[in-house]
Structure formats: structure tokens, C-alpha cells
N, C-alpha and C positions, 0 to 999 in steps of 0.2 A: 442261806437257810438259818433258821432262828436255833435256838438253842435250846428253846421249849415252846411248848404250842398249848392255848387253854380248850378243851376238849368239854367245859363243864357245857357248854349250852347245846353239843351235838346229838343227834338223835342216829338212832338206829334205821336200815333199811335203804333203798335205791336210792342216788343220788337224784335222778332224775324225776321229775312226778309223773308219773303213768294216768295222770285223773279220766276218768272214763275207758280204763281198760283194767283188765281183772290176767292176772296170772297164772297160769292152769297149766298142767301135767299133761297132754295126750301124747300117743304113740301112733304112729301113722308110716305105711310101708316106707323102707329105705327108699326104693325106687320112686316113692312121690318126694320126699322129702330132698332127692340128689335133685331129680327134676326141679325142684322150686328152687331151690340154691342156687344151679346154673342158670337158670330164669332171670332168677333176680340180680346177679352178679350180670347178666348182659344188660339187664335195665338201669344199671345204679341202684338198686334201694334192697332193701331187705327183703331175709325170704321169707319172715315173720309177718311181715309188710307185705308182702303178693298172697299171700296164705288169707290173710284177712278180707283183703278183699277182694279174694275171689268168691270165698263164704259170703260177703256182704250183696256182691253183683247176683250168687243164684238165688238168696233172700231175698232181694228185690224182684227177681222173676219169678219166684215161685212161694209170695209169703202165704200162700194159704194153705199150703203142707209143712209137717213137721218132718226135721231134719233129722233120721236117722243116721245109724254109723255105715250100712250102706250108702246112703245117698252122701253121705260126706265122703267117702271114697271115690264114690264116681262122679261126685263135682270138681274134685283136685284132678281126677283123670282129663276130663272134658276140658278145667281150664289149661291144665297142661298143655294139650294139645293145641287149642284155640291161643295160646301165646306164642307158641312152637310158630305157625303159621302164622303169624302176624309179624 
């Protein structure tokens, strides 16, 4: 390890760049939220990762409706179950 480190040219914020995804706040029942975690921990990948595209697969089947806070519950339900099964 060095004995000092120059800091002048660092910037602030995620290590990683996120470009084309946006970082948001939602609350969403524990019981979907335990469900996609176990989900995703059988699959390998994230449950932030199975979340997304599950939102992206019922978009793709139903982009001609707009996506309320019901129908985003009961899409995490369905996909839930439809991985469960699979």
C-alpha cells in the first residue's frame, strides 16, 4: 500500500456506470420482494435483475396498457409463480 494516494482527479458517485438505467425508490410487498431474492439466488443473477425483466417481458406482452401500481403487483405475482414452475 502506498503511503498517499492523489484523489485530485476523482469524482463522486457509483463505481460502476449504470448508462441506460435510472435509480428509483419503490416499496413493494416483503412477500414479492423474499420471493424474487430466492428466485434469483436459484438462478445466479440478481433479484434487481429478475425484477426488471420481468416488468420488461409483461411490456412486451401488453405494451398497449399503461402500467399501474395494481398491475405491477400482480405481474411480480404471476411472474413469481411462472419461475416457481419452471
Amino acid at each position: 500500500m502506498r503511503d498517499e494516494y492523489d484523489f485530485s482527479q476523482g469524482k463522486r458517485g457509483a463505481a460502476i456506470s449504470s448508462e441506460g438505467k435510472t435509480r428509483i425508490t419503490i416499496y413493494l410487498d416483503d412477500e414479492i420482494l423474499n420471493c424474487f431474492r430466492e428466485l434469483a439466488q436459484e438462478k445466479g443473477i440478481g433479484y434487481q435483475t429478475l425484477i426488471n425483466q420481468s416488468l420488461k417481458d409483461y411490456l412486451k406482452k401488453n405494451s398497449d396498457q399503461p402500467l399501474t401500481e395494481n398491475d405491477l403487483r400482480r405481474v411480480l405475482r404471476e411472474e413469481l409463480i411462472r419461475e416457481r414452475n419452471n
